[in-house]
VEXPAVO-530252 format. One line per 3 residues: number of its first residue (from 1); their letters; for each residue z, x, y of C-alpha. Coordinates in steps of 0.02 Angstrom, whole numbers. Each point is the difference from the previous one (the first is absolute). Layout:
REM VEXPAVO-530252
NUM	a	Z/X/Y | ...
END
This chain:
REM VEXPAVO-530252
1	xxx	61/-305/-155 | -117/90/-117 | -148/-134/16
4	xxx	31/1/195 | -24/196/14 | -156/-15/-113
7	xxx	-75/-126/123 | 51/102/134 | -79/160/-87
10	xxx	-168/-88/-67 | -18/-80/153 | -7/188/85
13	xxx	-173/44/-89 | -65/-138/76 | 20/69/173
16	xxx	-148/99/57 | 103/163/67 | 77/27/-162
19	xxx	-67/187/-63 | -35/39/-164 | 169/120/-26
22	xxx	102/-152/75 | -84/-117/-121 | 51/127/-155
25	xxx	170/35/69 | 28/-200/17 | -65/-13/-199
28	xxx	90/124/-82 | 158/-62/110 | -58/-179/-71
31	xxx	-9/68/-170 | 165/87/2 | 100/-154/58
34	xxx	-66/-115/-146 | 35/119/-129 | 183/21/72
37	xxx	-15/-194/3 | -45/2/-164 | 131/112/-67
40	xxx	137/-106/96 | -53/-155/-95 | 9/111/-173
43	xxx	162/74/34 | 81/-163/92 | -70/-96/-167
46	xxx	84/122/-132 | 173/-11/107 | -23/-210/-14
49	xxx	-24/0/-172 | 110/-87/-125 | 110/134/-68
52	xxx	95/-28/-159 | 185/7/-12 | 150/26/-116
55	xxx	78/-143/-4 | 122/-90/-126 | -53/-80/-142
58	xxx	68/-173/-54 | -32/39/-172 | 124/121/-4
61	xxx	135/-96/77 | -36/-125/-135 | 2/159/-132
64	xxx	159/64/54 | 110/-197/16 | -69/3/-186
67	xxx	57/195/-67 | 175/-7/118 | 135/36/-106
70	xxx	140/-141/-27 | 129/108/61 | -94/57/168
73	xxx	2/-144/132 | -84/124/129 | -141/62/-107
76	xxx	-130/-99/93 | 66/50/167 | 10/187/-8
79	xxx	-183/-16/-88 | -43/-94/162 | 62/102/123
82	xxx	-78/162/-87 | -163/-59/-5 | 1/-89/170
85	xxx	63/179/66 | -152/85/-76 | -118/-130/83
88	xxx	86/36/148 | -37/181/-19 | -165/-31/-33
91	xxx	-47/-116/144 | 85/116/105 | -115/139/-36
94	xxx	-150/-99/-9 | 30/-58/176 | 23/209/37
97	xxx	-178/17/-78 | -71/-145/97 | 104/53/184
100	xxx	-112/172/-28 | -147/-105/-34 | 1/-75/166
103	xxx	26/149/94 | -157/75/-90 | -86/-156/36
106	xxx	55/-34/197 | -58/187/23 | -174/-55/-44
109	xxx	3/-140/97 | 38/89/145 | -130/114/-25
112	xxx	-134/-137/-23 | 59/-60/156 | -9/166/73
115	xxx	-179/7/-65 | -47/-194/92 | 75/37/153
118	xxx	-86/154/20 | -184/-69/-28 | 64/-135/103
121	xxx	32/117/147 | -182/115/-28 | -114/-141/-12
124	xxx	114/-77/169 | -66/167/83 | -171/17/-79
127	xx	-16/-190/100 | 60/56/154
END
């Protein structure tokens, strides 16, 4: 969408009945929807990254079979389930973090669409 409002936009300074004002109002518009372009690609790229996460560690299974007492057949297991509950917790409120992260970031892209659309629509009328 962005490259076909550009074309649309450029292609209005090439018409002879453009003025001057129309031509800086169509520039800074230009300039204001690449930067919010730009700042959608930023944010979108931070939410997309590789984030690290808890998780549990095989080495520690393998620590605890070996330090489980004779006497305690379910040593193991309630080590499990304690650390597979505090991944749990963690991934839960990672995925809190992240839902928040989106909502920041679809704001913005609404905005940069916001900012597209409306060149879009001035350099339609500067054309007409």
């Amino acid at each position: 969408m962005f490259a076909v409002v550009q074309t649309v936009a450029f292609g209005s300074f090439a018409q002879g009945g453009v003025t001057t004002g129309e031509r800086i109002v169509l520039l800074v518009m230009a300039i204001v929807a690449g930067f919010s372009l730009v700042v959608v690609a930023s944010k979108v790229r931070d939410v997309e990254g590789l984030k690290p996460e808890d998780d549990l560690k095989p080495e520690a299974i393998v620590k605890w079979l070996n330090e489980a007492p004779a006497n305690d057949s379910e040593y193991v297991s309630k080590k499990l389930v304690a650390e597979l509950s505090r991944v749990a917790r963690s991934r839960t409120e990672s995925n809190g973090t992240r839902a928040a992260t989106y909502e920041r970031v679809e704001v913005w892209v609404r905005l940069s669409l916001i900012a597209v659309a409306s060149e879009l629509v001035v350099a339609i009328i500067v054309r007409i």
